[in-house]
N, C-alpha and C positions, 0 to 999 in steps of 0.2 A: 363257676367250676372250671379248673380246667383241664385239657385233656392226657393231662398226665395225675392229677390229682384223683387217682379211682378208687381210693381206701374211703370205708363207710364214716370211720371216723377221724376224716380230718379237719383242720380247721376250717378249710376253702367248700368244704360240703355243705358246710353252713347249718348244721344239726344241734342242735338244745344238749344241755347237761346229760349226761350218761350215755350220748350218744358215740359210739365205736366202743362202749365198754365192755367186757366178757359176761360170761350167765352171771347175775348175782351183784356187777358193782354196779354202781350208781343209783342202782331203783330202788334203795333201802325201805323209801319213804312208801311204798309201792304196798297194797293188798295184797294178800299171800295167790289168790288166784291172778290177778292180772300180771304178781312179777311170774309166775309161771308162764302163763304166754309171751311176756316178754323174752324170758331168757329161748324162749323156741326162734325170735327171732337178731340174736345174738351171732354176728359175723364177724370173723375174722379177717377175710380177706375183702376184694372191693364188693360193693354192694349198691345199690340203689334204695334212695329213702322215700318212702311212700307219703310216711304222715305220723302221728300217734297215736298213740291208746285211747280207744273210747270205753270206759268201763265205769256202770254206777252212774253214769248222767256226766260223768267229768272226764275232758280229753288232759292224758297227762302226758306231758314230754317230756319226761324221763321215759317210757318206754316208746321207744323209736319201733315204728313197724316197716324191715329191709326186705327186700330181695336181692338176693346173693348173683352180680352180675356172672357165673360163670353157669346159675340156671337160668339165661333168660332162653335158651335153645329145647329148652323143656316146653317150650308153647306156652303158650297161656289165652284167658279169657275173661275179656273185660264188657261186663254184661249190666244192665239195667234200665227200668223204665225212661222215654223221652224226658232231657231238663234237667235230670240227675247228676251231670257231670262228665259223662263217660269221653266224651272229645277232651275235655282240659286233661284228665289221668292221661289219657296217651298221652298229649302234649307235654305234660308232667316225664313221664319218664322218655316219651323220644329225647328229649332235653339232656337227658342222666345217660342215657347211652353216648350221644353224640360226645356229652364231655369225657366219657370214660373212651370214646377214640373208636366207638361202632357205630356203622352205618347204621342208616332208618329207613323205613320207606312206611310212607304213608300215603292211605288212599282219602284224600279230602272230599267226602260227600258233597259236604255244604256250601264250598269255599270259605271255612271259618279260621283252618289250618297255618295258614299264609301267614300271620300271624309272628312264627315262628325264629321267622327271621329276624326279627326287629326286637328290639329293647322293650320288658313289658313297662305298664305305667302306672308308677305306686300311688297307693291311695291308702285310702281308711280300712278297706276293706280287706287289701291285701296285708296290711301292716298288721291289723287283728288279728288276719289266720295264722301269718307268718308267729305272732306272740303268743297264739294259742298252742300250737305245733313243734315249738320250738326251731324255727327254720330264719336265719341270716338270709333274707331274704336282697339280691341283688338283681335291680334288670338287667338284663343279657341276652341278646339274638344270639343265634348259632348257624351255624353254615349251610346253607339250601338249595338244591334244584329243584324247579318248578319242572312239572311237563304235565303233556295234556293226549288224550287219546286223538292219534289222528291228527292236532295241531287244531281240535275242535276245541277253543276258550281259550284263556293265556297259557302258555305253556309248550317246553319242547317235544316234537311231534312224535309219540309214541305210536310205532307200527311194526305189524307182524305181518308176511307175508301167509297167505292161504296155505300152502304146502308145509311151511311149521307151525301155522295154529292148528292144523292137524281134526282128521273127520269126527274125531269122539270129543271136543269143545266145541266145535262148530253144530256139532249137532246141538248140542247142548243149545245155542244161541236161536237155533232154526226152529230148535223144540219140535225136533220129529222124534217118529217113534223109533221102536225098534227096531224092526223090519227095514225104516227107509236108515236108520243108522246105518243099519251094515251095508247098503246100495252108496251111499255114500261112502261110508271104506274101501267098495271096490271102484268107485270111482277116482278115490285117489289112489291105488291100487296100480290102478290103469296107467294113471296117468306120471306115477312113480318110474315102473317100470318103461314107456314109455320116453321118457327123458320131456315130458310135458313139464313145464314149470307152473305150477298154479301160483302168480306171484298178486294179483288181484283179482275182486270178485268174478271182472270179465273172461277171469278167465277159466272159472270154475264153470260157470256160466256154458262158455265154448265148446268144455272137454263134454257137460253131460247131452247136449246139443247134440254132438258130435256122436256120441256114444247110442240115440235113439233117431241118429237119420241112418237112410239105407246104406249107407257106405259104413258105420261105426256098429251096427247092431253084430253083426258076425263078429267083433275083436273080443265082445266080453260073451259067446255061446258057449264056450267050454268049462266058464265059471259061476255060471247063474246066469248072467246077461243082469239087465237094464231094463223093467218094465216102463212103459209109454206114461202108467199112472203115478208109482215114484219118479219118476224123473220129473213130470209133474208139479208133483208136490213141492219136490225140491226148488225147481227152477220158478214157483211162484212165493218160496218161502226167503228165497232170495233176492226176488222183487220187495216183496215189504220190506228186508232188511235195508236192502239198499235207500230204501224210502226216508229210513230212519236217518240215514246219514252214515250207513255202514258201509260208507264205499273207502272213507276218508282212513278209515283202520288197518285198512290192508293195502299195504303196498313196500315198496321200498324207499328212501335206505330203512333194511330192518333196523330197527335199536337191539344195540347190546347190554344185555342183560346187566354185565358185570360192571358196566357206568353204573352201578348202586353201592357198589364194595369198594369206594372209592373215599379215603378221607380228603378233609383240608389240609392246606398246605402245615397249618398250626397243629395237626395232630388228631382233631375232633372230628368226629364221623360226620360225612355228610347225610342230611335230611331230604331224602327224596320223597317231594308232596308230589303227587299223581291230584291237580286240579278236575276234579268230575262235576262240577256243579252246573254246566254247561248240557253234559249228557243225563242228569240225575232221571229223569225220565224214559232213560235206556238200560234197567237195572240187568237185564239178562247179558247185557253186552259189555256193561262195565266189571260186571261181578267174574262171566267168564273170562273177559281179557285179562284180569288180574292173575286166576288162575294158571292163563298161560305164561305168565311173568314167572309167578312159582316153579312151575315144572318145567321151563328153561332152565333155571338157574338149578335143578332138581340135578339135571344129568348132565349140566356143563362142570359143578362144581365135585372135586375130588374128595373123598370121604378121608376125615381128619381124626375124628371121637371126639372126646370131650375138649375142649379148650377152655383157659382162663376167663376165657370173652368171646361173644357170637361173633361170625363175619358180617352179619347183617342180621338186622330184627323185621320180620313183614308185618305190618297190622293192616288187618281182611277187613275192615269197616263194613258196616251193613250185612252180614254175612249169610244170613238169611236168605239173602237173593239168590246165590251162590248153588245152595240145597235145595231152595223151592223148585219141584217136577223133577227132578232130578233120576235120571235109572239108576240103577241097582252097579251096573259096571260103573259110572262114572262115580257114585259114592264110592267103591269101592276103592277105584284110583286115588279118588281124595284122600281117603283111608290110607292109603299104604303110603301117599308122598309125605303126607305129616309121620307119621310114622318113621320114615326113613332119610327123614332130609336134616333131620335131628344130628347125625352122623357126620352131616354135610357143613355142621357150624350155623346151621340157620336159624332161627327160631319164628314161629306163628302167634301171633296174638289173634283170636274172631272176636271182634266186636259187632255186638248185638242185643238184643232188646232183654232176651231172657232164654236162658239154657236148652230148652228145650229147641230152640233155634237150631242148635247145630248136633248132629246125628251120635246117637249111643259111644259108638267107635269112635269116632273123634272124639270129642270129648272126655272120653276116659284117658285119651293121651295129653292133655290139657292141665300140665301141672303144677300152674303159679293162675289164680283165682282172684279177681276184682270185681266185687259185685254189690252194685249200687242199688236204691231203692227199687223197690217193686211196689207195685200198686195192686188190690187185692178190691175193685170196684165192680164184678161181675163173678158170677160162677166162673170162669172158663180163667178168670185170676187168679180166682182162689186155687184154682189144681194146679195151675205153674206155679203159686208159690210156694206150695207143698212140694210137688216137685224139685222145684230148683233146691228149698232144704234138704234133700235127700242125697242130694249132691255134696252136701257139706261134711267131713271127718265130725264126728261126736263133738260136741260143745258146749260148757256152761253158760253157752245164753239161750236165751229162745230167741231163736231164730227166723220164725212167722212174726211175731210180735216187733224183732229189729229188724227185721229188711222192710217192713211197714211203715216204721218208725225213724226212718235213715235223712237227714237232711244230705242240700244240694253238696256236693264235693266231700261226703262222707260213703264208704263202704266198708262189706264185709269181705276178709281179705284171706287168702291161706294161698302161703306159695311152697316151693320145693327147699329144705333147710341144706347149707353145702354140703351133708353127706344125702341128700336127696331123698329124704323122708317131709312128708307133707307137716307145715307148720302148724300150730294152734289156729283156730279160730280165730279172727281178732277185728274188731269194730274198730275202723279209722277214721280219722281225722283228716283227709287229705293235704298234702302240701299243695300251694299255692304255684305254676308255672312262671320262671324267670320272664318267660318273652311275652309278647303282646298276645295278648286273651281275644283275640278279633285277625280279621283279615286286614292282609295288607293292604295300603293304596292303588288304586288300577295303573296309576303312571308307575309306584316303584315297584309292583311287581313284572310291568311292563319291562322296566328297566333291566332285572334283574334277569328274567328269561333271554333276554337280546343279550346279555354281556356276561354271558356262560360262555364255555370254553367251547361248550356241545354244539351250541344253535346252531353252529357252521356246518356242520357234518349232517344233520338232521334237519334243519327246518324245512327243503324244498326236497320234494317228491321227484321220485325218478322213475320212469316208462320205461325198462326193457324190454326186449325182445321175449317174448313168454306164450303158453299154451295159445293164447288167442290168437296172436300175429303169425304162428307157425302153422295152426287149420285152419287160418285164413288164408294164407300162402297157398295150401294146398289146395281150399275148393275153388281159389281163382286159377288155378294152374288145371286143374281138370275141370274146368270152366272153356279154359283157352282153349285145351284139347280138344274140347266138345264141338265148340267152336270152328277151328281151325277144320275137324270131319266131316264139319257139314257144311263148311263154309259160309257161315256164317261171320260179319264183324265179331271180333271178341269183347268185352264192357271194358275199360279201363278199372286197375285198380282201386278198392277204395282206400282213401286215406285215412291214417290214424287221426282218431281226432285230433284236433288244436297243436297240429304239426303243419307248417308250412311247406311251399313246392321245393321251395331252396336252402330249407333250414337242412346244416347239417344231422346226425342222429340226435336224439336226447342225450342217448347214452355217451357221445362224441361230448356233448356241449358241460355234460356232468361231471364226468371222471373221463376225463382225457386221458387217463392210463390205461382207457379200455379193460380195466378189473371186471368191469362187468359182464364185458363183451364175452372175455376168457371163461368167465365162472357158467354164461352159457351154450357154449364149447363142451367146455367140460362135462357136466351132464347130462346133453343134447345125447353126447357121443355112449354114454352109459346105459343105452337099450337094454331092457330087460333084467337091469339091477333094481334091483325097490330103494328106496330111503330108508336107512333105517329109523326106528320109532320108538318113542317111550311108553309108557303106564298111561298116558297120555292121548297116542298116536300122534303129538309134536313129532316133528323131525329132530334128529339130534344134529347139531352145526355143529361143523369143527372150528375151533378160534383160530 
């Protein structure tokens, strides 16, 4: 495909007989019910090709089942038991987006995604589905940045500084409660107002330290204060984090969000793989940082309405994690950014095991549906897949019976039609993915992360000046004082760690333009202005 080629039926889309045909032509041959569902999935304009008609026992390719690329902002939900397929469908349509010239961003669980990049490898198997489905089947990689959270695994090092990942995702991460929530908003609060920069853990660390020794207790008494037992809680719940390896997440250079909305030079969206297969074991931390990717790009990006084509597609992988303990306000928030970012040209896919995964309210805003087998091996099966049918628009199939009944790389599919009414029902057939069905090599995906345009700007970590080194400053200066009135020696400074006697700053050796130095300057100087915050409590950055 390429990325100006974005009409559903063109030759280069590589689609079977009747494919790009209006309601009515081509499926002559067709049962009176199935061409009714087909003609539900009848596109005019460009489209993405899913797969075909499963009806009666026989997949026919004469009815093509599309999704209309100017609904992919409508969200959607690509759902079904483990082994069923659900990572090839994405990979399947990231493929169809990039060619139609929209970005991707994928969160790779497994490290299976990688893949994507590379030419796929034809065989028997693929040659079958391709003849079954009607699909020209061509290998073809497509254009990709790796990165990785923190620069933990291959990939370029995604970081958010503490003060824009903001107290209501972090809580989330910390899994405290209510109560120690909102002590942690006033602590960033504080330290907002303040001109404290929380730019790493140390230095959130610092501020609540700071906040429950005798010199800090009095700054928060006219707003609640800082009890001895949250602070606590806090400052051991960020011990374990740290444990985990959450120190590497937070720091600077932040990444910019908007290196996602970036095509190739050729025209095709680039595929942003987010590599997790390293932290797969840290689901709170991957599931929330993702989030914080979302609602960056929430309130950095300017409200468009509808368009031809998304500016980007996100797909939430494992999404469950995401929900799991989750309060009441931060669903909420979740709630209202899918809800409003719609506006924003973006669009949401969750994938996840089975529907009931992701919350009432979401989900009803989830208007393009892929849903692969289910397994119905226990009671507590059987009511999800009661459930998840209940989910489905009225149907002439039975639906407990086919989602039982569903082989590997087949689902049941209903997405938004281009005047945005919900499609037929419709059992597919999946298409086959152009690129390599597997991860890429360690040397060329090594390759490929080093010889990005990004690495430079991103791969090495930078130590400013920030909350820590600033009430560090101060309690060695009223150290000296103390010192000095009693005449006592005073203790020499202590050093930053793994900073030399003679090395100039960090910040001198990083960006000699001193950008950094400036930026805190700049805020240092802004006492008693807060940052402002999102649905989130992100900070909003100005570009």
């Amino acid at each position: 495909m390429s990325g100006s080629d974005s009409t559903g039926g063109s030759a280069e889309s590589g689609i079977g007989d009747g494919a790009g045909a209006g309601p009515g032509e081509g499926v002559g041959v067709l049962p009176e019910q199935a061409r009714e569902i087909a003609d539900g999935y009848a596109v005019d304009g460009a489209a993405l090709d899913l797969g075909a008609l499963l009806w009666d026992g026989a997949c026919l390719p004469a009815a093509q089942i599309r999704i209309p690329l100017a609904m992919l902002n409508r969200h959607g939900l690509v759902a079904g038991a483990t082994g069923t397929g659900k990572t090839k469908t994405l990979q399947l349509i990231a493929e169809q987006l990039s060619a139609n010239g929209v970005p991707v961003f994928l969160a790779d669980i497994k490290g299976d995604v990688s893949g994507i990049a590379a030419p796929g490898a034809p065989g028997g198997k693929v040659a079958e589905r391709a003849g079954q489905v009607g699909q020209r089947w061509e290998a073809r990689g497509f254009p990709c940045e790796f990165y990785a959270l923190g620069g933990i695994g291959p990939g370029i090092p995604l970081r958010a500084t503490v003060t824009d990942f903001g107290p209501v995702l972090l809580s989330k991460v910390l899994q405290l409660n209510r109560t120690q929530e909102q002590s942690l908003g006033l602590i960033f609060h504080y330290a907002d107002a303040k001109g404290l920069e929380l730019v790493d853990l140390k230095d959130l660390r610092a501020v609540v330290a700071f906040l429950v020794s005798d010199t800090g207790k009095p700054e928060l008494k006219g707003i609640g204060g800082l009890s001895t037992a949250t602070a606590g809680v806090i400052l051991r719940s960020l011990t374990a984090f740290e444990q985990q390896g959450a120190s590497d997440f937070f720091g600077e250079p932040e990444f910019e969000t908007a290196e996602f909305l970036r095509q190739a030079p050729d025209g095709r969206g680039l595929v942003s793989v987010l590599e997790l297969a390293a932290v797969q074991d840290k689901p709170q931390l991957f599931s929330t940082f993702l989030m914080w990717l979302l609602a960056d790009l929430f309130h950095d990006l300017p409200e468009v309405g509808d368009l031809e084509r998304p500016k980007l597609v996100f797909f939430f992988d494992e999404a469950h994690l995401l929900f799991n303990g989750a309060s009441k306000a931060f669903l909420d928030s979740i709630t209202q950014t899918v809800r409003l970012i719609r506006s924003k040209g973006v669009g949401i896919f969750f994938v996840t095991q089975t529907p009931r995964d992701v919350p009432g309210d979401v989900l009803a805003q989830l208007g393009n549906r892929v849903q692969h087998a289910l397994r119905a091996f226990t009671p507590d099966d059987a009511k999800a897949l009661r459930a998840t049918v209940k989910t489905f628009p009225n149907s002439s199939y039975d639906l407990e019976e086919l989602l039982t009944g569903l082989g590997i790389g087949e689902a049941v599919i209903t997405v938004l039609s281009e005047r945005g009414a919900p499609t037929p029902v419709a059992a597919t057939r999946l298409r086959s993915p152009q690129s390599l069905m597997g991860p890429l090599g360690a040397a060329e995906l090594d390759a490929a992360v080093k010889g990005s345009p990004l690495y430079g700007s991103y791969a090495q970590p930078v130590d400013r000046e920030s909350a820590y080194e600033k009430l560090t400053a101060e309690h060695e200066a009223e150290q000296r004082a103390a010192a000095k009135a009693s005449g006592r020696p005073a203790k020499e400074p202590a050093k930053r760690s793994g900073q030399p006697e003679d090395d100039a700053s960090l910040v001198e050796q990083v960006v000699g333009s001193g950008v950094f130095r400036s930026l805190a300057r700049s805020v240092g100087t802004q006492l008693g202005r807060e940052i402002s915050r999102s649905l989130f409590g992100t900070a909003r950055r100005k570009r």
